[in-house]
C-alpha positions as CSV (number, residue, x, y, z in Angstrom):
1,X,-31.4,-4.3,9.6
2,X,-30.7,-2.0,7.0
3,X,-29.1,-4.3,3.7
4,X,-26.7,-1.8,2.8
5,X,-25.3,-0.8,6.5
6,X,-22.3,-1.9,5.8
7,X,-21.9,1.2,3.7
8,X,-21.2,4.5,5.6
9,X,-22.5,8.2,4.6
10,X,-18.5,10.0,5.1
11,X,-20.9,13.2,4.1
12,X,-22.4,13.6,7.6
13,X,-21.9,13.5,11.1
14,X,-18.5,14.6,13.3
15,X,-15.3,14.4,10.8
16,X,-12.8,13.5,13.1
17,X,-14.8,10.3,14.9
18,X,-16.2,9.4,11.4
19,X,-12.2,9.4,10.1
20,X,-11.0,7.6,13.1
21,X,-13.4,4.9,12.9
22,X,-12.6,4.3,9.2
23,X,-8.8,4.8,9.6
24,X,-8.4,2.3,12.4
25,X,-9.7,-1.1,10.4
26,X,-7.0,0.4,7.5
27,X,-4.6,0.6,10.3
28,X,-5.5,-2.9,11.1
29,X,-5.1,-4.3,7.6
30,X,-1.6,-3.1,7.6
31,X,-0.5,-4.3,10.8
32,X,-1.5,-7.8,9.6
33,X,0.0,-7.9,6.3
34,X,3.3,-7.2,7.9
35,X,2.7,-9.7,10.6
36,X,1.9,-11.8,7.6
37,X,4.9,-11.0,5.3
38,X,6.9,-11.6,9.0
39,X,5.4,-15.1,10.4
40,X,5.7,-16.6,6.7
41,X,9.0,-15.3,6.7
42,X,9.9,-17.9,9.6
43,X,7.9,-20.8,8.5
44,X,10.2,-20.5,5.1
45,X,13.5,-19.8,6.9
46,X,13.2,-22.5,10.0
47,X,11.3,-25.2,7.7
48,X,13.7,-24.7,4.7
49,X,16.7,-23.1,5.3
50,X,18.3,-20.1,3.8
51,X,18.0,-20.9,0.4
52,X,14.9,-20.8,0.3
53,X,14.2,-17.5,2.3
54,X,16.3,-15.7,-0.2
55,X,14.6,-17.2,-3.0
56,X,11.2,-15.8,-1.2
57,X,13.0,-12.4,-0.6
58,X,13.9,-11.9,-4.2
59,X,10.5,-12.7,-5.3
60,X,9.3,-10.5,-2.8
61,X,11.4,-7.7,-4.6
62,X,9.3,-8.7,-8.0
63,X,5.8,-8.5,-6.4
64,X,6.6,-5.3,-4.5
65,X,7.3,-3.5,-7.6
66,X,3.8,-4.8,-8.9
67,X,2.0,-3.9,-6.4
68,X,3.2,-0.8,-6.2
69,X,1.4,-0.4,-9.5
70,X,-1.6,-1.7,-8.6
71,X,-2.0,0.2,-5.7
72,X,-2.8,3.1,-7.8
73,X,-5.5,1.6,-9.9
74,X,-6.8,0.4,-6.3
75,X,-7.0,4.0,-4.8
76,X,-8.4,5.0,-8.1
77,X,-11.6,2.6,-7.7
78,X,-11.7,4.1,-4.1
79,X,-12.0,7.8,-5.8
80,X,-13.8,7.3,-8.7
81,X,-16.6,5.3,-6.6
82,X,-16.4,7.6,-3.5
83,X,-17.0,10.6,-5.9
84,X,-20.3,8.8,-7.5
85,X,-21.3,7.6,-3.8
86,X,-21.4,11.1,-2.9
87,X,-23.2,12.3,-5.5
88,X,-26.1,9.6,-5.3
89,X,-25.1,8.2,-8.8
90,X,-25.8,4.1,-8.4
91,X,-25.7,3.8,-11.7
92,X,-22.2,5.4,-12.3
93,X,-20.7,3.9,-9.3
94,X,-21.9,0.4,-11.0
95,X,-20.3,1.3,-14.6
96,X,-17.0,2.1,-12.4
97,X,-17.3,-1.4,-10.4
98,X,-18.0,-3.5,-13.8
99,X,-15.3,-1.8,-15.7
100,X,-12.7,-1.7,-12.8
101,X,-13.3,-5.6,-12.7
102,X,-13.1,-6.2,-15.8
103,X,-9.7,-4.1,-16.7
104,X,-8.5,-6.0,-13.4
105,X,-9.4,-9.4,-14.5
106,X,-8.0,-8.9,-17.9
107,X,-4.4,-7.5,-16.3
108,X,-4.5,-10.2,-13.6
109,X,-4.7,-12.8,-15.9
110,X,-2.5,-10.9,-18.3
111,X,0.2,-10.7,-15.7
112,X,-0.1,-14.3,-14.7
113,X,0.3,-15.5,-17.3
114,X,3.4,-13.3,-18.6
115,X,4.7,-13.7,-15.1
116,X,4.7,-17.6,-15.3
117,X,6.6,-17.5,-18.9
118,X,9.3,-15.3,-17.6
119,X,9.9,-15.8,-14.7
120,X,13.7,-16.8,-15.2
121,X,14.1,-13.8,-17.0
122,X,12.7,-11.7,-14.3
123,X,14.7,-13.9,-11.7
124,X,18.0,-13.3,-14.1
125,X,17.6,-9.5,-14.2
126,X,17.8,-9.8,-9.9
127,X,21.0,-11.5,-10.4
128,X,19.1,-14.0,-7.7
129,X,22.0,-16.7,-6.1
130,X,22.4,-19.8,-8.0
131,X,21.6,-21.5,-4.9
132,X,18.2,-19.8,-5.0
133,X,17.2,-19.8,-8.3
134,X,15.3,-22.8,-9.0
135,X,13.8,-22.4,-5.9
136,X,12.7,-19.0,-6.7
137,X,11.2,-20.1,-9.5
138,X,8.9,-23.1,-8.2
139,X,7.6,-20.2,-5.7
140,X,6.9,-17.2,-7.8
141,X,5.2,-18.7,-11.0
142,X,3.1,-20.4,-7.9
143,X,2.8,-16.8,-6.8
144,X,2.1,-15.3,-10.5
145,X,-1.2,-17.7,-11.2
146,X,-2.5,-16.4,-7.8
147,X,-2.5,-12.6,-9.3
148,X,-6.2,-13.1,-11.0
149,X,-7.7,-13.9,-7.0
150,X,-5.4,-11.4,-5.3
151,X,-6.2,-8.5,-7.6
152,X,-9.7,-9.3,-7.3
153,X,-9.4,-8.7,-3.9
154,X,-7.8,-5.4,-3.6
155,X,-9.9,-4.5,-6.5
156,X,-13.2,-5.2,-3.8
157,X,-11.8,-4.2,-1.1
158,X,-10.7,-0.6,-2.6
159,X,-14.4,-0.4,-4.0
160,X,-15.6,-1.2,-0.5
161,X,-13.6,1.6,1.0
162,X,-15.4,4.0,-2.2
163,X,-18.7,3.3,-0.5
164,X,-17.9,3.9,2.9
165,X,-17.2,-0.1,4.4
166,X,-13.6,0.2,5.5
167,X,-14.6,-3.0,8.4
168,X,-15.6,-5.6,5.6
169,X,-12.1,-5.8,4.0
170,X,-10.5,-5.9,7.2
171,X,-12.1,-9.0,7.9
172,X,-11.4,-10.4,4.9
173,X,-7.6,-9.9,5.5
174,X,-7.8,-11.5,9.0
175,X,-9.2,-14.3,7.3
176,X,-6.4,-14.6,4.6
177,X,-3.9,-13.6,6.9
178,X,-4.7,-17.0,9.5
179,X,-5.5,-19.3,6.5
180,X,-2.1,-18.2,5.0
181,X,-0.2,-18.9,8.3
182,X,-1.9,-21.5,9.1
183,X,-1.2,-23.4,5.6
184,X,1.8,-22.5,5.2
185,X,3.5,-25.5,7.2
186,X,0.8,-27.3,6.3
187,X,1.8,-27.6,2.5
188,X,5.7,-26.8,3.3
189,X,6.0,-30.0,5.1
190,X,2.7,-32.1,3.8
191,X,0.8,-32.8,7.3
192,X,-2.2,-35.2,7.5
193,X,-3.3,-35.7,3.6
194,X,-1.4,-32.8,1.9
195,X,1.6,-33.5,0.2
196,X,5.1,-31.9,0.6
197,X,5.4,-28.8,-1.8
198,X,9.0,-27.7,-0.1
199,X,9.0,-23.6,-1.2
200,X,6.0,-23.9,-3.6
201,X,3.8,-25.1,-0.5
202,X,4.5,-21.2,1.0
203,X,3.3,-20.0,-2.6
204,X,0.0,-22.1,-2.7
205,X,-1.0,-21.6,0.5
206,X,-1.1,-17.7,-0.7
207,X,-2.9,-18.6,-3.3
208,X,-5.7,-20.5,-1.7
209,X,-5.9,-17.5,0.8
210,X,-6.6,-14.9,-1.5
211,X,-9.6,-17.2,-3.1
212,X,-10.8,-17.4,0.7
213,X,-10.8,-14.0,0.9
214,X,-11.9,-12.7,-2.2
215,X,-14.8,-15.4,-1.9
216,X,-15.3,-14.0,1.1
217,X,-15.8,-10.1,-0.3
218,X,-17.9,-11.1,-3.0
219,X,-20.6,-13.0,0.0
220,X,-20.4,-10.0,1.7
221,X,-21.3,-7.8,-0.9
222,X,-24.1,-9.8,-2.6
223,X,-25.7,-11.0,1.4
224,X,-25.8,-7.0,2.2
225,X,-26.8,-6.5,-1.5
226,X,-24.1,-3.6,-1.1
227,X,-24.6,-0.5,-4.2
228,X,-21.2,-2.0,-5.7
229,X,-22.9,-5.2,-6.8
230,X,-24.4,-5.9,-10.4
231,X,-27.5,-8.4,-11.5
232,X,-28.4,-9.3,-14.8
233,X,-27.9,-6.5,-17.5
234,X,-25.2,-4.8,-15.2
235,X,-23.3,-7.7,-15.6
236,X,-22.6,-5.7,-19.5
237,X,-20.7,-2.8,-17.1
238,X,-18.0,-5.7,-17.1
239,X,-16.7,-4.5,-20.2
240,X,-15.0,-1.0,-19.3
241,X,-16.1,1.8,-21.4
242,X,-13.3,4.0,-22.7
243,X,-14.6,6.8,-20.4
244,X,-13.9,4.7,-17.0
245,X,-10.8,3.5,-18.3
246,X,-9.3,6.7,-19.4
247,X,-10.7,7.7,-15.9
248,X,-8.5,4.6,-14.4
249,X,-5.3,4.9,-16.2
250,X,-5.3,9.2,-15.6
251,X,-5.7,8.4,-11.7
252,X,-4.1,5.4,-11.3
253,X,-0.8,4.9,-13.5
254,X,0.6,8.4,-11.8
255,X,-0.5,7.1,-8.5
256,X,1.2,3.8,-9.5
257,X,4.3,5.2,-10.4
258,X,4.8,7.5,-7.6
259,X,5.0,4.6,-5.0
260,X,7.3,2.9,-7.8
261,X,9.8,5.9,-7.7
262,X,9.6,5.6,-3.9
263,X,10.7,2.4,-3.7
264,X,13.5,3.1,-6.5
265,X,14.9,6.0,-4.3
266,X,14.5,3.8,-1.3
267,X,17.1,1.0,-2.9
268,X,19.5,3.3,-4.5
269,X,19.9,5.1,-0.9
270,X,20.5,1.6,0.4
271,X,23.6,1.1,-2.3
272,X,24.9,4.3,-0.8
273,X,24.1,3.0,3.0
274,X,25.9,-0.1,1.8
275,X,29.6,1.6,1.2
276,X,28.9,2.4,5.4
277,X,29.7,-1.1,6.0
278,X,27.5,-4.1,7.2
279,X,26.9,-3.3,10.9
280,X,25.1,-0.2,9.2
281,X,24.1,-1.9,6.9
282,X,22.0,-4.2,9.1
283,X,21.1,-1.4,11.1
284,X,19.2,0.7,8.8
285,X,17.5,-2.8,7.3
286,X,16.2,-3.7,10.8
287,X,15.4,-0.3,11.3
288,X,13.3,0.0,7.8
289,X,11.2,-2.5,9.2
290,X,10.4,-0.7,12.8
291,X,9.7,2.3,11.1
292,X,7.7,0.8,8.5
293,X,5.1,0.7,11.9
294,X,5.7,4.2,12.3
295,X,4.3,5.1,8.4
296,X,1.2,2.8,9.1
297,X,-1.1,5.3,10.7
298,X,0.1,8.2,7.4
299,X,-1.0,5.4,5.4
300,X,-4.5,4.4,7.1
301,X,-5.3,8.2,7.7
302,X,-4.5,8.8,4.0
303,X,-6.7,6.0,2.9
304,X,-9.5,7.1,5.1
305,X,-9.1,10.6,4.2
306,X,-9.4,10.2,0.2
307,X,-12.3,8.1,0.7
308,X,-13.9,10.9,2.8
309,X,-12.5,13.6,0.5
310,X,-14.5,12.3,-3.1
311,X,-17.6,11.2,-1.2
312,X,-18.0,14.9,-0.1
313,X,-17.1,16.5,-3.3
314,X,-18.9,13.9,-5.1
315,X,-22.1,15.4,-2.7
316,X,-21.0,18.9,-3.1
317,X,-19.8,19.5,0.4
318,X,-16.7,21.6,0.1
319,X,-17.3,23.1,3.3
320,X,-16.5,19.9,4.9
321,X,-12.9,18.8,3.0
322,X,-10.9,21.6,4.6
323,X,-12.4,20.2,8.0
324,X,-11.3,16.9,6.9
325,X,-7.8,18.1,6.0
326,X,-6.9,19.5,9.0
327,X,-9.0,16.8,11.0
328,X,-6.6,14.1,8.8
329,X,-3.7,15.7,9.4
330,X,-4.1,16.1,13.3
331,X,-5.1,12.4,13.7
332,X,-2.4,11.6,11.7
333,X,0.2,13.8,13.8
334,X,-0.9,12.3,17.3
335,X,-1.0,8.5,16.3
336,X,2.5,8.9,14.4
337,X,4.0,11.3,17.8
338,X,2.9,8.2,19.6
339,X,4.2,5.2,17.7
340,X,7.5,7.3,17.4
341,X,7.4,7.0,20.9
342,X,6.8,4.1,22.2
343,X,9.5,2.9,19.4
344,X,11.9,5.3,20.5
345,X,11.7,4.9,24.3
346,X,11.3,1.0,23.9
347,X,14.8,0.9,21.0
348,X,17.0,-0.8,23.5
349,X,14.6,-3.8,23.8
350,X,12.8,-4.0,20.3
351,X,16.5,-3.8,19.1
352,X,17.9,-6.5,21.7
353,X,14.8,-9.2,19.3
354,X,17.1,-8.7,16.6
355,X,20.6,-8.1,17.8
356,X,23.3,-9.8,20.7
357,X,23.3,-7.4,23.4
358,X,27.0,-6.6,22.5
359,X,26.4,-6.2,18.8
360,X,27.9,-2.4,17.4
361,X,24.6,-2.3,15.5
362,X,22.8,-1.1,18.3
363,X,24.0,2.4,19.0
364,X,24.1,2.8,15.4
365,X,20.5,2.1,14.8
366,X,19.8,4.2,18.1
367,X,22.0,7.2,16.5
368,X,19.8,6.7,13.3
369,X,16.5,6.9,15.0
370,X,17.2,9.8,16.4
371,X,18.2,11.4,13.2
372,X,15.7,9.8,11.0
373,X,12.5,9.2,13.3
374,X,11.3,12.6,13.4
375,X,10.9,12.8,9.9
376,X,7.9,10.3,9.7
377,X,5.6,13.3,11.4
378,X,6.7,15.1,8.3
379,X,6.6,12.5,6.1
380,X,2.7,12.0,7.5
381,X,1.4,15.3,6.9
382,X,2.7,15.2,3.2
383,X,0.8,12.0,2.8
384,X,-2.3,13.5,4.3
385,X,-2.4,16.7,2.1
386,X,-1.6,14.1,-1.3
387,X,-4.3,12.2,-0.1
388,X,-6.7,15.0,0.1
389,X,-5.9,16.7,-2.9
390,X,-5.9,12.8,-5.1
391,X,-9.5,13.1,-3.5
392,X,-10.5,15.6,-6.4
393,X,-8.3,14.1,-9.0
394,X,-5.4,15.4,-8.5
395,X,-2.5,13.6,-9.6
396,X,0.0,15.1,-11.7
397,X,1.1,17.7,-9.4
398,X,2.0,15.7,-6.5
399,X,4.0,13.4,-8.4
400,X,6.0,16.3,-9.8
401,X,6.6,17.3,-5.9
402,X,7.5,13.3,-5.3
403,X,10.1,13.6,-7.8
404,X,11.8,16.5,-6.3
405,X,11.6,15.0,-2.6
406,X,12.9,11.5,-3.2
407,X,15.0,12.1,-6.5
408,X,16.5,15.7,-6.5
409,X,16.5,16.4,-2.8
410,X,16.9,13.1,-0.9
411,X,19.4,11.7,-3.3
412,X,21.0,15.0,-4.3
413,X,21.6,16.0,-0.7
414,X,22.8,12.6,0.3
415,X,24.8,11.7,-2.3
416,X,26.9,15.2,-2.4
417,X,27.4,15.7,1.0
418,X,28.3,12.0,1.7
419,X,31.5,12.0,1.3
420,X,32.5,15.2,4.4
421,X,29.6,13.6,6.5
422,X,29.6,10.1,6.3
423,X,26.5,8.4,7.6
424,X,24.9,11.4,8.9
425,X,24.6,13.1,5.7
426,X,22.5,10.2,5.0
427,X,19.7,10.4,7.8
428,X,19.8,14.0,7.2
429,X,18.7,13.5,3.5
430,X,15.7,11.5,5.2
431,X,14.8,14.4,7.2
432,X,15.1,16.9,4.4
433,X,13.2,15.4,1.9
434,X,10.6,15.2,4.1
435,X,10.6,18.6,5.2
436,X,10.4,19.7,1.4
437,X,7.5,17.0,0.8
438,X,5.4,18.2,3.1
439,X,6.1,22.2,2.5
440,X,5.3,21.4,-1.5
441,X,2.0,19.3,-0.6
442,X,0.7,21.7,2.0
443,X,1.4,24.5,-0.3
444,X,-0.6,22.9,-3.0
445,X,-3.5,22.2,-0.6
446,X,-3.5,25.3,0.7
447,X,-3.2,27.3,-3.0
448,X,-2.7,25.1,-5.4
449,X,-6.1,24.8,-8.2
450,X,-6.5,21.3,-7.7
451,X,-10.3,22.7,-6.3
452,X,-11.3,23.9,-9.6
453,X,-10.8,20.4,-11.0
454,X,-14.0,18.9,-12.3
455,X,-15.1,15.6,-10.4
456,X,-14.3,12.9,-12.4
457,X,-16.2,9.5,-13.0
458,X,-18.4,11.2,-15.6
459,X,-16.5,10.7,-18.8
460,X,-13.0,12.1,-19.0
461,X,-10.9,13.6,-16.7
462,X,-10.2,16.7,-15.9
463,X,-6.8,18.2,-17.1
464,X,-4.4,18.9,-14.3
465,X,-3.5,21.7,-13.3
């Protein structure tokens, strides 16, 4: 058996069957982490009351916002080391690991630490329920001295991706994602020999899941004796040279900050969902989370697809990223028209796990599908065409066009016709924004420069055009 066939070549064979059988374990790692986020959800809630579930929720608001952030440095390693895969360069790719470690480890502990000394600050500035607060407290300064392990395992699990191995970190989440249901009661309540933690059982059972994990990874890696690993004098790439990390922060923090301004237009449209009323207010929240199913294959394709994307420019192959594109955002269009519509024909039901079958929320969340579904094919094929162009380096531009979707379109549009449409100017707004996202990022793949931008991963980046 080959030691490094864990690692695939995304330069060869048939693009679409090479995407779809990366794409689907990215698919799977997001259906578990929301199964995760769900089923911990109810050990909290039924084991502890509702206290402590909004304690969990508004540390959950914290962390999003974090990790948010860190997703962009995340798809940056998957770039940077997907370009030097391409290219052949084990030495580069190595350099990129060491540094990305070491600028991880360092913010990881950074953050932890920070994290644990302010927490009531950060708590404060939520205006988190009195009834919550000390709660909230004992669980996320538990949850901040887990960031060192869990960013460690993004960080691996994004270079993984770089080289081709999208199956290794899917394991690696099943495997958090049962030790972290499975431990959760188990230090909630103390059974057998483990003491009673109450809330701060739910946050240590995270954190011994991520050190599974990560453990886990780093196994992996070093039994396959994978090209991301480092022995003896590589171990020196652990301090990041100003090169890599210039490369980092010029990919990542844009990156960072466009799923950051995502979620900030996502809770100011809530405030103005909000003065609707609860039953629509409770509509649109359970319907956030049935769509959030319908964004996961965007998400997984768009993964894939920038992994794919800097492998074959790192190798030179131009001929094969338009093929890619187009491949991406076909595969992306099917498994999104599906989801939409198994969700949509199956609304009743899914809707009935939430609501009393005589609840008014019901044909108010069906009126909103109808409005608002579509939009995630749109949505999709903007994701896809960001994804693509990221692959080269690209950054700047599609954060520019982020801005003017979510902020000056989605807000402007619902905010000013609110008030003669009610509700409806508000699904609208979804659909519009999405409609302009996807015309700005298909016009930028189609004529923007981004192709003339030099690969990066070889000392500074290239400026943006």
């Amino acid at each position: 058996m080959n030691a490094r066939s864990q690692e695939r070549d995304l330069t060869t064979g048939p693009v679409t069957q090479t995407l779809i059988l990366f794409a689907l374990p990215a698919l799977g790692v997001n259906i578990l982490q929301s199964i995760n986020g769900s089923i911990n959800s109810i050990w909290v809630g039924q084991l502890l009351g509702e206290a402590a579930l909004a304690a969990t929720s508004n540390a959950g608001m914290i962390m999003f916002l974090m990790f948010a952030a860190l997703f962009g440095f995340s798809m940056a390693v998957t770039i940077l080391l997907g370009q030097a895969k391409g290219r052949g360069d084990t030495d580069m790719l190595r350099r990129i690991v060491g540094g990305s470690v070491g600028l991880f480890t360092t913010l990881g502990v950074v953050i932890a630490i920070g994290g644990y000394i302010f927490t009531p600050e950060l708590l404060g500035l939520l205006s988190t329920p009195p009834e919550a607060f000390d709660l909230a407290i004992t669980y996320l300064r538990i949850i901040f001295i887990s960031m060192p392990p869990i960013f460690a395992m993004v960080l691996l699990s994004s270079a993984l991706r770089g080289v081709g191995d999208a199956t290794t970190p899917l394991w690696s989440t099943i495997l958090y994602v049962v030790l972290d249901v499975i431990l959760n009661p188990v230090f909630i309540i103390g059974i057998g020999p483990f003491p009673e933690m109450g809330i701060g059982g739910s946050a240590f059972a995270n954190l011994l899941a991520g050190i599974a994990a990560t453990l886990f990874l780093l196994w992996r890696i070093y039994a396959n004796d994978l090209s991301i690993r480092l022995r003896g004098p590589e171990f020196g790439f652990l301090k990041p040279s100003a090169s890599i990390t210039k490369s980092l922060v010029a990919l990542g923090f844009p990156m960072g900050l466009s799923m950051i301004i995502m979620a900030l237009s996502g809770l100011v449209m809530v405030g103005l969902i909000n003065r609707e009323g609860v039953i629509t207010a409770a509509a649109f929240g359970i319907m956030n989370q049935i769509w959030s199913f319908i964004m996961m294959p965007a998400v997984a394709v768009g993964v894939a697809v920038s992994a794919m994307v800097a492998q074959n420019i790192g190798a030179g192959k131009w001929e094969r990223v338009n093929r890619i594109a187009w491949s991406g955002i076909g595969v992306n269009i099917a498994m999104t028209v599906i989801f939409l519509a198994v969700i949509t024909l199956a609304i009743r039901p899914i809707l009935l796990l939430f609501f009393d079958a005589g609840s008014p929320a019901i044909p108010v969340s069906i009126h909103m599908n109808y409005l608002v579904g579509w939009s995630y094919i749109m949505m999709g094929i903007s994701m896809v065409a960001v994804s693509v162009v990221r692959g080269n380096g690209a950054v700047l531009v599609p954060l520019i066009f982020l801005i003017i979707s979510m902020i000056i379109v989605r807000l402007g549009f619902g905010f000013w016709f609110h008030p003669e449409y009610g509700a409806d100017a508000i699904w609208w707004a979804f659909g519009i924004s999405s409609v302009s996202s996807a015309s700005l990022s298909m016009a930028y793949f189609l004529h923007g420069g981004w192709r003339k931008l030099k690969p990066m991963g070889m000392g500074e980046p290239a400026p943006q055009t």
